[in-house]
Gaussian input, Z-matrix of N, CA and C with variables (Angstrom, degrees):
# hf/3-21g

backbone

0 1
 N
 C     1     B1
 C     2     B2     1     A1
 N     3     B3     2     A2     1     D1
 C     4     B4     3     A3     2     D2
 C     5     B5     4     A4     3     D3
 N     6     B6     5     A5     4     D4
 C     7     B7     6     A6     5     D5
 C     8     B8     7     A7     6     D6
 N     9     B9     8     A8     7     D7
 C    10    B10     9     A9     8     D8
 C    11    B11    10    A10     9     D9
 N    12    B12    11    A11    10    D10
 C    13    B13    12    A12    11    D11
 C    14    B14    13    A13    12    D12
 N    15    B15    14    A14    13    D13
 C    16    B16    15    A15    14    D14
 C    17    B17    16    A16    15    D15
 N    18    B18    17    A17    16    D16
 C    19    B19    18    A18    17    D17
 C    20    B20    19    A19    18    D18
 N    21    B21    20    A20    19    D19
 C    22    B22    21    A21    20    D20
 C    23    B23    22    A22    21    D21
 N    24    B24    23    A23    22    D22
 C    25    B25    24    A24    23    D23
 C    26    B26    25    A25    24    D24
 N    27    B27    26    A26    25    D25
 C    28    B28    27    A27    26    D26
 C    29    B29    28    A28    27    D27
 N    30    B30    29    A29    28    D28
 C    31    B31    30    A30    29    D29
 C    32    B32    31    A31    30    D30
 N    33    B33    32    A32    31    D31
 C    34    B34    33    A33    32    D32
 C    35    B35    34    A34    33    D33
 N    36    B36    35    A35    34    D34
 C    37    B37    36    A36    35    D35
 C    38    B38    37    A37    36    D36
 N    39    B39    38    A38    37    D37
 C    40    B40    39    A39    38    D38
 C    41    B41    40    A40    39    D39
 N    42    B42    41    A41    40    D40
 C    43    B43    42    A42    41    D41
 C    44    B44    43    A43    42    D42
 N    45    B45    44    A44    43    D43
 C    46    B46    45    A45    44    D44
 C    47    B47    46    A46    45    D45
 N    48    B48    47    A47    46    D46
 C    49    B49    48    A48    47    D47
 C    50    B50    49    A49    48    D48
 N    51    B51    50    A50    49    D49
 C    52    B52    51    A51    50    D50
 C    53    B53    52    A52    51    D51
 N    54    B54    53    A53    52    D52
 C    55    B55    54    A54    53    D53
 C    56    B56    55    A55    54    D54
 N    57    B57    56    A56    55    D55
 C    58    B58    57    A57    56    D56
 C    59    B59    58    A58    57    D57
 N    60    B60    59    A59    58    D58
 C    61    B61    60    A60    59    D59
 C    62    B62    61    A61    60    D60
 N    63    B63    62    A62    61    D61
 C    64    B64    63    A63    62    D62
 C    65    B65    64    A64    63    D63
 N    66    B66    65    A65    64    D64
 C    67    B67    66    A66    65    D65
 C    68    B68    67    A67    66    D66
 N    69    B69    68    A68    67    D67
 C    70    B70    69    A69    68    D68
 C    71    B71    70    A70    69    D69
 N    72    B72    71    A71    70    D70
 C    73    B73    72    A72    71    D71
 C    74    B74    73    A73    72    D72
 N    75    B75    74    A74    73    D73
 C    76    B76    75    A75    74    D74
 C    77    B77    76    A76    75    D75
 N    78    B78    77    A77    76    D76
 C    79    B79    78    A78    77    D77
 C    80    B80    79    A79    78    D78
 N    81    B81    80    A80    79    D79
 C    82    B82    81    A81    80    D80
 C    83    B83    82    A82    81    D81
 N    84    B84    83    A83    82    D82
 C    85    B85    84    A84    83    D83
 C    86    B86    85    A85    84    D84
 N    87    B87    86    A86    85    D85
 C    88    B88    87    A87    86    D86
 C    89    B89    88    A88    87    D87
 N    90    B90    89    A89    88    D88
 C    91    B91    90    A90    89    D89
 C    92    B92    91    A91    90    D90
 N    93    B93    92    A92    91    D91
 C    94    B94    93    A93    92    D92
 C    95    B95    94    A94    93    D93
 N    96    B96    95    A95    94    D94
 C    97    B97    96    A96    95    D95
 C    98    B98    97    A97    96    D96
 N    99    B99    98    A98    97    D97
 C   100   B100    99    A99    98    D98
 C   101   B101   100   A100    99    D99
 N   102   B102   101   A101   100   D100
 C   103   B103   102   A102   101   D101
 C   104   B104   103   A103   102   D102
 N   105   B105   104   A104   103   D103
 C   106   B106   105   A105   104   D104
 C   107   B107   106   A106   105   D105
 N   108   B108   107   A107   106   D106
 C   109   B109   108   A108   107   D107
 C   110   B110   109   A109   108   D108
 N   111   B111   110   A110   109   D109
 C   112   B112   111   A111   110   D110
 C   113   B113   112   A112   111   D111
 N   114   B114   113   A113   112   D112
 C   115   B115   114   A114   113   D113
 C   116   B116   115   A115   114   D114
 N   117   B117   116   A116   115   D115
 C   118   B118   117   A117   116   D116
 C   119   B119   118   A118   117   D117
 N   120   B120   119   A119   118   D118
 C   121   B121   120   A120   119   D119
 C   122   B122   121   A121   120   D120
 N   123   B123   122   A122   121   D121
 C   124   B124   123   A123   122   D122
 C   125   B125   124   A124   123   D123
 N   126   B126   125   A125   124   D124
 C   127   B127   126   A126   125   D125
 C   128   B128   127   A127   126   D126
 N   129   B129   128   A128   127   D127
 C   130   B130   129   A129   128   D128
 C   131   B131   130   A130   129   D129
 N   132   B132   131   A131   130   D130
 C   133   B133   132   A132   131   D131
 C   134   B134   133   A133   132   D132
 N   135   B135   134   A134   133   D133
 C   136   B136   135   A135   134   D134
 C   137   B137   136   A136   135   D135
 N   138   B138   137   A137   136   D136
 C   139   B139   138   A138   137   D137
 C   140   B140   139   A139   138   D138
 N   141   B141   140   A140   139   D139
 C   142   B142   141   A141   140   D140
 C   143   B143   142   A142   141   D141
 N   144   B144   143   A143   142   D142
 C   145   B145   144   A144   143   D143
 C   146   B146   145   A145   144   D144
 N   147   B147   146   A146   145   D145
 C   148   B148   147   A147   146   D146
 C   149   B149   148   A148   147   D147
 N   150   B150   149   A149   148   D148
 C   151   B151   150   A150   149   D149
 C   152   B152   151   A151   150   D150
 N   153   B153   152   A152   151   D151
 C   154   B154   153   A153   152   D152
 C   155   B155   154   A154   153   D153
 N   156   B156   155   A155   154   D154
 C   157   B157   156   A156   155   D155
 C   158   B158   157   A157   156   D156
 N   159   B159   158   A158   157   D157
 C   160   B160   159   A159   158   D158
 C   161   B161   160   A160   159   D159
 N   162   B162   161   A161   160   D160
 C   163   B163   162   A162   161   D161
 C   164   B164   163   A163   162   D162
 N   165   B165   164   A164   163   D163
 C   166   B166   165   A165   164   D164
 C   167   B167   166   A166   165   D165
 N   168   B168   167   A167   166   D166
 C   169   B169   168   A168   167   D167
 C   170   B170   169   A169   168   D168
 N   171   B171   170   A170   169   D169
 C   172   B172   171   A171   170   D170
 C   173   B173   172   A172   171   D171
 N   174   B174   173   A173   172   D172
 C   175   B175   174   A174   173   D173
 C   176   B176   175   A175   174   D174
 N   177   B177   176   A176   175   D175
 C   178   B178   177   A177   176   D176
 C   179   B179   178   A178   177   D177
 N   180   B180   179   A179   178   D178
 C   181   B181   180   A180   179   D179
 C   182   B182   181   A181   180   D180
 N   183   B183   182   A182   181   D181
 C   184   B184   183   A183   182   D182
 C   185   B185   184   A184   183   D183
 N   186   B186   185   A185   184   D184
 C   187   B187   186   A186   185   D185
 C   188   B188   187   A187   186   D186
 N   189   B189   188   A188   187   D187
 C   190   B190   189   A189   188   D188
 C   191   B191   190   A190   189   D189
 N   192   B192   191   A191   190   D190
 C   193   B193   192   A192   191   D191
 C   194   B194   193   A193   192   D192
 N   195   B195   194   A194   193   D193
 C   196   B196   195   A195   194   D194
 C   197   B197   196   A196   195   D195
 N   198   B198   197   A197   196   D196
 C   199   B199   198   A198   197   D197
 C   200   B200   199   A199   198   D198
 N   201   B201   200   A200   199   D199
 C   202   B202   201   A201   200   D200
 C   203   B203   202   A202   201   D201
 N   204   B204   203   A203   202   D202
 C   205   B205   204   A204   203   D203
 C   206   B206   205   A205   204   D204
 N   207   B207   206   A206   205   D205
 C   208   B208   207   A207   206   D206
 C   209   B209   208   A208   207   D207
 N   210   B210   209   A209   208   D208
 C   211   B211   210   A210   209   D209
 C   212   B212   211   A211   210   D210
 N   213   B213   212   A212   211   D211
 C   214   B214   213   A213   212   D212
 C   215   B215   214   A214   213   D213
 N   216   B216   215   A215   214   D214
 C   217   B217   216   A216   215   D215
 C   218   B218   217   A217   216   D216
 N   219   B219   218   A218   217   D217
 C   220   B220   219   A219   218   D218
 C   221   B221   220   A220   219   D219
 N   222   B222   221   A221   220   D220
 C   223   B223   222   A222   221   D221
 C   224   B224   223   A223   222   D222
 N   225   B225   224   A224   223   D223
 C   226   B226   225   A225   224   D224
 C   227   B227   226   A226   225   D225
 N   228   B228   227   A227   226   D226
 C   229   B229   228   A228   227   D227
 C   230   B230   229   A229   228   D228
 N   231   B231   230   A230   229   D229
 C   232   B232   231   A231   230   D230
 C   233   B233   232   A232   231   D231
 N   234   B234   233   A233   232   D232
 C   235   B235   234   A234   233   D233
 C   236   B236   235   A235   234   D234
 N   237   B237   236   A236   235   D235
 C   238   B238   237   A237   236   D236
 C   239   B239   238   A238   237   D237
 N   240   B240   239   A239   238   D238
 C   241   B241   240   A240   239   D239
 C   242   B242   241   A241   240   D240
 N   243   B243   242   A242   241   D241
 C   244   B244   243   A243   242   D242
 C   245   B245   244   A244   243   D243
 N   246   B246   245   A245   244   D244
 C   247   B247   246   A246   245   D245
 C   248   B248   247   A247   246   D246
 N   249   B249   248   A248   247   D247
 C   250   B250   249   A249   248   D248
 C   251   B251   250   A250   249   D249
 N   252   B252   251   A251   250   D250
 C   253   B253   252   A252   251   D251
 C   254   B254   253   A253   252   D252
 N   255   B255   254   A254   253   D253
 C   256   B256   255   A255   254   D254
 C   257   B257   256   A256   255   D255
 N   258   B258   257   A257   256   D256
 C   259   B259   258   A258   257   D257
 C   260   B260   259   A259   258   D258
 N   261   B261   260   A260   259   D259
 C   262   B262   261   A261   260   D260
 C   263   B263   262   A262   261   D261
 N   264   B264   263   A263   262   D262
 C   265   B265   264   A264   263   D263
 C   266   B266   265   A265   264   D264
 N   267   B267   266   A266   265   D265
 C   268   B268   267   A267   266   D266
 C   269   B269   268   A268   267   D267
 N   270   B270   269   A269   268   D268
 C   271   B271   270   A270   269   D269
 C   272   B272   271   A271   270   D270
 N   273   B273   272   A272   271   D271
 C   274   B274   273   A273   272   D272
 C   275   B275   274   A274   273   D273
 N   276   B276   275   A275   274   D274
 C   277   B277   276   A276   275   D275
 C   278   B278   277   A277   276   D276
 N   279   B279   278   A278   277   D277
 C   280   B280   279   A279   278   D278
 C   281   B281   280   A280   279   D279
 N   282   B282   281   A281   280   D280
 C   283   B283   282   A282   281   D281
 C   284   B284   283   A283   282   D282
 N   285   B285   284   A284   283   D283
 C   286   B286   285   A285   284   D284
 C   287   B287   286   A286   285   D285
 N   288   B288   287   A287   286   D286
 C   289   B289   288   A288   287   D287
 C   290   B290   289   A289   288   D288

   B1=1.4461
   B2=1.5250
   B3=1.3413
   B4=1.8544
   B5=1.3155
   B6=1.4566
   B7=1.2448
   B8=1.6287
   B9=0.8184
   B10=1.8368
   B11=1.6448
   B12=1.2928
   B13=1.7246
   B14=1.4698
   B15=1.1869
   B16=1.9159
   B17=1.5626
   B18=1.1781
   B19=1.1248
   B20=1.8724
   B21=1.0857
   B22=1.4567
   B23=1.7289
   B24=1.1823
   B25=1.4838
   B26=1.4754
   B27=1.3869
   B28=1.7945
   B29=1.5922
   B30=1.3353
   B31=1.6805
   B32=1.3824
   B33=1.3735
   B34=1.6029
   B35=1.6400
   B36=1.5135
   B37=1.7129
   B38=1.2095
   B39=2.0764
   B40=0.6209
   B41=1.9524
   B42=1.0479
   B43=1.3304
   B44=1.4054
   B45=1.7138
   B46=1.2262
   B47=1.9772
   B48=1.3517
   B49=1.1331
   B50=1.6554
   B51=1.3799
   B52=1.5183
   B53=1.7455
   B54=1.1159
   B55=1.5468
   B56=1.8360
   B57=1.0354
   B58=2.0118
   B59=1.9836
   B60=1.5585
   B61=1.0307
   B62=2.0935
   B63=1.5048
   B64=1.4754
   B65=1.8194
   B66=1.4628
   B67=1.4533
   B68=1.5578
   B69=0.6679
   B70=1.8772
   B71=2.0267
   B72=1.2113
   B73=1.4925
   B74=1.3561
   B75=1.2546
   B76=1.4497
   B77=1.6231
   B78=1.2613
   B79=1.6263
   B80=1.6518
   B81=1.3698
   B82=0.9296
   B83=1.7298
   B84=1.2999
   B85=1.7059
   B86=1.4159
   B87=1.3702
   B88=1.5346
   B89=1.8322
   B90=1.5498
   B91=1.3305
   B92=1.3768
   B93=1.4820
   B94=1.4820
   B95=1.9719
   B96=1.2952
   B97=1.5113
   B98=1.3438
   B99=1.2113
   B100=1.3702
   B101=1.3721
   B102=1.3106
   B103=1.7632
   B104=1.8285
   B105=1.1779
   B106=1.4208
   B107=1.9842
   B108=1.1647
   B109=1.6567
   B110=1.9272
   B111=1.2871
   B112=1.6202
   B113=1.7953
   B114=1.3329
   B115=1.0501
   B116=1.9925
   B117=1.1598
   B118=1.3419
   B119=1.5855
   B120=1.3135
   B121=1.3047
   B122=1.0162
   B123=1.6959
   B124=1.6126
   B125=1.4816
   B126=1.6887
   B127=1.3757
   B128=1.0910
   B129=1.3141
   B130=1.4441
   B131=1.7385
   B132=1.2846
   B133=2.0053
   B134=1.5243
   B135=1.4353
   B136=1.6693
   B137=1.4430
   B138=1.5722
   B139=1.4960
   B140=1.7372
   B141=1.3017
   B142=1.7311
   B143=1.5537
   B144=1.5779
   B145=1.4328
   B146=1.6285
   B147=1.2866
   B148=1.2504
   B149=1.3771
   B150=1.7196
   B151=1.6439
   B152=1.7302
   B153=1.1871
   B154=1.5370
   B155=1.7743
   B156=1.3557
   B157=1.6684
   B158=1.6310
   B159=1.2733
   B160=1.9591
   B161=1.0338
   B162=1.5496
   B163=1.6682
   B164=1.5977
   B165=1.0977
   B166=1.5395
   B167=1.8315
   B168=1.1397
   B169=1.1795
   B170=1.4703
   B171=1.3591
   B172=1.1021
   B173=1.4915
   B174=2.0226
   B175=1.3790
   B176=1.8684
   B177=1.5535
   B178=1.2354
   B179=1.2410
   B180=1.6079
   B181=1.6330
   B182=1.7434
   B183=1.7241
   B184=1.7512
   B185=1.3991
   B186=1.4200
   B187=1.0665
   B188=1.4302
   B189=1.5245
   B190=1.5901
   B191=1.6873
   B192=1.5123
   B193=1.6301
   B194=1.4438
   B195=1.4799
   B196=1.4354
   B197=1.5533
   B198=0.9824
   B199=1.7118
   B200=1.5032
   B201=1.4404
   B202=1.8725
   B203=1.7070
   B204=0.9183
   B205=1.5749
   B206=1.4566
   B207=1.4533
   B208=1.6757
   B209=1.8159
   B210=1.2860
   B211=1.2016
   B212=2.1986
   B213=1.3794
   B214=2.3411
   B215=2.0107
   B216=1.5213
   B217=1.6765
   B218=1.6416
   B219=0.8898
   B220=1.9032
   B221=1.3845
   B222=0.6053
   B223=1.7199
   B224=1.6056
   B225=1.8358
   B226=1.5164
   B227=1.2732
   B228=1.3274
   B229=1.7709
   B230=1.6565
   B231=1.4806
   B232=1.4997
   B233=1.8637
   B234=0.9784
   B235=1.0373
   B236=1.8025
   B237=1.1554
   B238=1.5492
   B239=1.8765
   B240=1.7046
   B241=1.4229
   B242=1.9844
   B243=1.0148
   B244=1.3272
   B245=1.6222
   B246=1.1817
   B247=1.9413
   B248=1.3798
   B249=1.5721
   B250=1.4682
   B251=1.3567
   B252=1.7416
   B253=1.0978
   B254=1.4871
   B255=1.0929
   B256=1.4614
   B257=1.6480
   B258=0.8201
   B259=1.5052
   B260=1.5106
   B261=1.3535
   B262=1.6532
   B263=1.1324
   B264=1.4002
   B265=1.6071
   B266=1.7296
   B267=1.2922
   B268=1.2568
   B269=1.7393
   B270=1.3195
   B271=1.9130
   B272=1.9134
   B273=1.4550
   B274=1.6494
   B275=1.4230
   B276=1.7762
   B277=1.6747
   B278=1.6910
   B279=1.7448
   B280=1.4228
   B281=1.5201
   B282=1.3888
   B283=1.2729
   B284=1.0643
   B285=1.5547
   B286=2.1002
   B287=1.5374
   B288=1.4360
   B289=1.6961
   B290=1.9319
   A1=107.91
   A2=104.61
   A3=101.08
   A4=99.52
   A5=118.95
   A6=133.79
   A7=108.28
   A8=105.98
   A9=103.10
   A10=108.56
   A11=106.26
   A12=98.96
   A13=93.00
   A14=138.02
   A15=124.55
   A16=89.55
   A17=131.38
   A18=122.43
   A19=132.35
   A20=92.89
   A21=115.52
   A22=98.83
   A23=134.16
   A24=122.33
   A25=121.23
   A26=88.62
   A27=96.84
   A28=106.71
   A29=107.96
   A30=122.85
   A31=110.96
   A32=123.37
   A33=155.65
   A34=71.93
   A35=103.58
   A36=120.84
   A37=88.93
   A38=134.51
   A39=161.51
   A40=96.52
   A41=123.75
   A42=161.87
   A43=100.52
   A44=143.25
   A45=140.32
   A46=96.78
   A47=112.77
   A48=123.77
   A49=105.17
   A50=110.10
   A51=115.35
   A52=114.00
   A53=130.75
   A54=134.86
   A55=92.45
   A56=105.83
   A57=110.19
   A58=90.83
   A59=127.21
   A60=124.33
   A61=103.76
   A62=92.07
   A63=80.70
   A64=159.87
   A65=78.66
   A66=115.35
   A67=92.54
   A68=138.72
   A69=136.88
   A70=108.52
   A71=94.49
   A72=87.57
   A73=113.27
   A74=114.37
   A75=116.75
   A76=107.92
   A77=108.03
   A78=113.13
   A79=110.07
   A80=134.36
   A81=129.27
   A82=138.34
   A83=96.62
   A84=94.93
   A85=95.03
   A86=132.03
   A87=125.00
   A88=85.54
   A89=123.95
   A90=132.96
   A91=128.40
   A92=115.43
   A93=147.09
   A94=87.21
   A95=106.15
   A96=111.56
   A97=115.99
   A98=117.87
   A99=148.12
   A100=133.78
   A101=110.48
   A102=116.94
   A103=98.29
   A104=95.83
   A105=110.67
   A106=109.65
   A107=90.57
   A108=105.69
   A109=111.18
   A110=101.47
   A111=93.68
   A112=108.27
   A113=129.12
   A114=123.68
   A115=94.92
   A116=103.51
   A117=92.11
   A118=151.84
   A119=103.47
   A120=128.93
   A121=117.71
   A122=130.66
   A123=105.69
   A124=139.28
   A125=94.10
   A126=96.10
   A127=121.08
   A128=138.73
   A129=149.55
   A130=113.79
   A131=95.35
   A132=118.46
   A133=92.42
   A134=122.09
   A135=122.06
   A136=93.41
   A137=105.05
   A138=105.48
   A139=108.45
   A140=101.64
   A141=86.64
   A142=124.28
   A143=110.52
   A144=108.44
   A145=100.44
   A146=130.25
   A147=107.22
   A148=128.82
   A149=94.32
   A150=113.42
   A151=119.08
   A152=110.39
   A153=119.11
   A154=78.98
   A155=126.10
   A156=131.93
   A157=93.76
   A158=106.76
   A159=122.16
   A160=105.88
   A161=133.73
   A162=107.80
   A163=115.21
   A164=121.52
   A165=130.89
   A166=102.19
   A167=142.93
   A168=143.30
   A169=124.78
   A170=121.49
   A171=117.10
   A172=146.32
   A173=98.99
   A174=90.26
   A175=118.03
   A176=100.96
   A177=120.79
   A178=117.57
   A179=108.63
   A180=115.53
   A181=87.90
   A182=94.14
   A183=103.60
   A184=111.83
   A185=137.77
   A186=143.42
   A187=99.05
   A188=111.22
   A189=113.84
   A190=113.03
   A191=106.24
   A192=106.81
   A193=111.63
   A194=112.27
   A195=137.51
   A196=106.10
   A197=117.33
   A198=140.39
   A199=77.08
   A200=98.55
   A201=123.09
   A202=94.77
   A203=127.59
   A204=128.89
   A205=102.44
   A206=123.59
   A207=110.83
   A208=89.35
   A209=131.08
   A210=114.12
   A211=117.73
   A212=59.06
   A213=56.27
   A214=94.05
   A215=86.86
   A216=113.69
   A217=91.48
   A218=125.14
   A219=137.08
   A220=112.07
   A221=138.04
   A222=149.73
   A223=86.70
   A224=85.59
   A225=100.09
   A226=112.05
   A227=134.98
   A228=137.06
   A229=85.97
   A230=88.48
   A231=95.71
   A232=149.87
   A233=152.46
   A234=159.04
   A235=101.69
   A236=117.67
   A237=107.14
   A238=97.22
   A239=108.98
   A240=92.12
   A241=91.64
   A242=112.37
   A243=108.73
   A244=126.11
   A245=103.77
   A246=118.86
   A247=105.18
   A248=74.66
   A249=77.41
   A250=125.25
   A251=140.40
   A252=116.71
   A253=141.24
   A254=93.09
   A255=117.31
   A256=120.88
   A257=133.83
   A258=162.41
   A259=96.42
   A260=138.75
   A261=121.38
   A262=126.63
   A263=114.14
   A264=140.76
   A265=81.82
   A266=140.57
   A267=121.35
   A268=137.06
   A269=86.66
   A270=111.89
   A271=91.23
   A272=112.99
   A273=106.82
   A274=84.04
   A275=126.41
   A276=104.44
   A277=98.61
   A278=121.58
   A279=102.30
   A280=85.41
   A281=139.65
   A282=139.13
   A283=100.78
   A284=115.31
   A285=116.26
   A286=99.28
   A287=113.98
   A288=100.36
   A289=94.05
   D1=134.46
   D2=-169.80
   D3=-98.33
   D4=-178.71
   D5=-175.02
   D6=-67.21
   D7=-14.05
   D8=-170.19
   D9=-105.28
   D10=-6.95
   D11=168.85
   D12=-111.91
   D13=-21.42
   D14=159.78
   D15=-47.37
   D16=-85.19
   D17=-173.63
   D18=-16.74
   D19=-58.97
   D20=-179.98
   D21=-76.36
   D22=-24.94
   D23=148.73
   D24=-48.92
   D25=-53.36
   D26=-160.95
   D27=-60.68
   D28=-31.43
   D29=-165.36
   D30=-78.71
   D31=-21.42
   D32=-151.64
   D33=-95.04
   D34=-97.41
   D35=-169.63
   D36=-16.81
   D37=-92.26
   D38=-115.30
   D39=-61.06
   D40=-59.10
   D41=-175.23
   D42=-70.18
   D43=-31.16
   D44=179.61
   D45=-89.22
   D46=-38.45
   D47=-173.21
   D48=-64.39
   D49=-59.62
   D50=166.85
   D51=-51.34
   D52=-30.82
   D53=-164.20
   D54=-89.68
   D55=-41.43
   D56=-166.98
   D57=-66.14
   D58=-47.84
   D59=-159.10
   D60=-79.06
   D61=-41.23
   D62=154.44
   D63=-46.22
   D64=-41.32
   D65=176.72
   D66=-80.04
   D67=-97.18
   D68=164.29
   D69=1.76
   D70=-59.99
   D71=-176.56
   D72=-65.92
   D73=-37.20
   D74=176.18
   D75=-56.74
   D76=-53.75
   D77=179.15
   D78=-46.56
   D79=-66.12
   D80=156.51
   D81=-38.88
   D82=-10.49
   D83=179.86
   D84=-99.79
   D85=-21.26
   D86=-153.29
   D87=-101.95
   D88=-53.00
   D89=-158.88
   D90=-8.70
   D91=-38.04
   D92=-144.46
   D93=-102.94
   D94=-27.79
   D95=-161.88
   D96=-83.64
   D97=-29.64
   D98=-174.66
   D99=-116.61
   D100=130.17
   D101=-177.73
   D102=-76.21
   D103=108.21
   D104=171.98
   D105=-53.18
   D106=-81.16
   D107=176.92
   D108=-34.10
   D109=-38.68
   D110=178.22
   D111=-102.81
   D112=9.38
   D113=164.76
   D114=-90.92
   D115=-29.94
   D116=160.40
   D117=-47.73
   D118=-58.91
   D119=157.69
   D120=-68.15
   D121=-40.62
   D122=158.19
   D123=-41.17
   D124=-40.94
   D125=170.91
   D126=-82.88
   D127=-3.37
   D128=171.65
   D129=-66.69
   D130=-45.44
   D131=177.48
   D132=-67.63
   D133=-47.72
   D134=-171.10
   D135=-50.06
   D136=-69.07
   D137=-148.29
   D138=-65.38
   D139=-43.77
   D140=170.27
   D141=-40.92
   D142=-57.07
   D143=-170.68
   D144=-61.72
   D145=-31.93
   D146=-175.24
   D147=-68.46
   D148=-15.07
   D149=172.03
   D150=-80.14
   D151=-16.36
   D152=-159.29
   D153=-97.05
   D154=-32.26
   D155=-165.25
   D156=-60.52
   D157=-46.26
   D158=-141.88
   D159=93.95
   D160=15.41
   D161=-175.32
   D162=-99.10
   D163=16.37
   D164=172.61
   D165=-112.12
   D166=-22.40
   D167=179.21
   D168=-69.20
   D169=41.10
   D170=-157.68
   D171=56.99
   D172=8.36
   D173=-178.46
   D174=114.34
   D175=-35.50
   D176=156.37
   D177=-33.45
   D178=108.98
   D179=-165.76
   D180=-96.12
   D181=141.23
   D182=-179.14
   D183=-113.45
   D184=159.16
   D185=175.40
   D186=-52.42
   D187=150.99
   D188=-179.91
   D189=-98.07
   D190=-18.73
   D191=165.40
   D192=-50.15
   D193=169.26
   D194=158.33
   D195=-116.34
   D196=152.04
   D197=-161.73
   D198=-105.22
   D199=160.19
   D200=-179.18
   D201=-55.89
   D202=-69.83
   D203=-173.24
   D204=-24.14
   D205=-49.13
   D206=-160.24
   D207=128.35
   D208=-48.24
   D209=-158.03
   D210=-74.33
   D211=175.10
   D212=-177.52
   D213=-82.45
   D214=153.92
   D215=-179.95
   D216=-51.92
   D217=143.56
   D218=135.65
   D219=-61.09
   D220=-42.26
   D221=-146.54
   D222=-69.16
   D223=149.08
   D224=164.61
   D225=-93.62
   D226=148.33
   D227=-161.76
   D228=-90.72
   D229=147.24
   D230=152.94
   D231=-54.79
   D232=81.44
   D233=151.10
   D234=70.42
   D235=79.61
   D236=166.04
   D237=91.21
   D238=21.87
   D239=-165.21
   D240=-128.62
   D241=174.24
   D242=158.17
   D243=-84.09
   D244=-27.49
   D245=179.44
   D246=-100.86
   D247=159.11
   D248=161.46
   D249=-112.23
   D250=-139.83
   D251=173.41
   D252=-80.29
   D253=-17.78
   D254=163.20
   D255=-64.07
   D256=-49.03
   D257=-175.39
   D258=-91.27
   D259=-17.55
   D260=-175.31
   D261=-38.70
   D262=-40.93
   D263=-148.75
   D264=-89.87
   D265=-34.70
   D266=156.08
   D267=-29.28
   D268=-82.12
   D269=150.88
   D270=-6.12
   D271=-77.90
   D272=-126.89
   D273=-92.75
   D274=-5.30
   D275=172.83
   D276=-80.14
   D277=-11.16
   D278=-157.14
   D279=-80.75
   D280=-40.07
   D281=-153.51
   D282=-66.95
   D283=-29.22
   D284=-162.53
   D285=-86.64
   D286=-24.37
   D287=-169.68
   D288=-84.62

């Protein structure tokens, strides 16, 4: 490693260290403004549904049915389809209506 990417470390650090104390001051000026606990749980409700979607799983496309319970399918859809195999017979009423 040559002298000019030590550099470009140190300047990197230097610049993450300045950005963390920023981000901090901001946190502290707003703190008083905001319900902590429910900015919490909002994002808690976010991140589930984005998990219940498939859209945090790498991409993993999910069946678009819901199972009797209420929840979304697990299943991976078929090939170029929205369902999966279970759920197919979905697919061909959405195309017929």
């Amino acid at each position: 490693m040559g002298a000019r990417d030590t550099v470009i470390e140190e300047y990197t650090a230097q610049l993450q260290a300045c950005m963390y104390q920023y981000s901090r001051a901001i946190y502290r000026s707003i703190k008083d403004l905001i319900e902590v606990k429910e900015g919490v749980a909002a994002a808690c409700a976010f991140i589930e549904e984005q998990i219940e979607a498939g859209a945090l799983d790498g991409g993993v496309a999910r069946c678009r049915a819901t199972t009797r319970k209420g929840k979304p399918c697990q299943r991976t859809p078929l090939p170029d389809r929205d369902y999966c195999p279970s759920h197919q017979h979905l697919e061909r009423s959405k195309v017929a209506a």
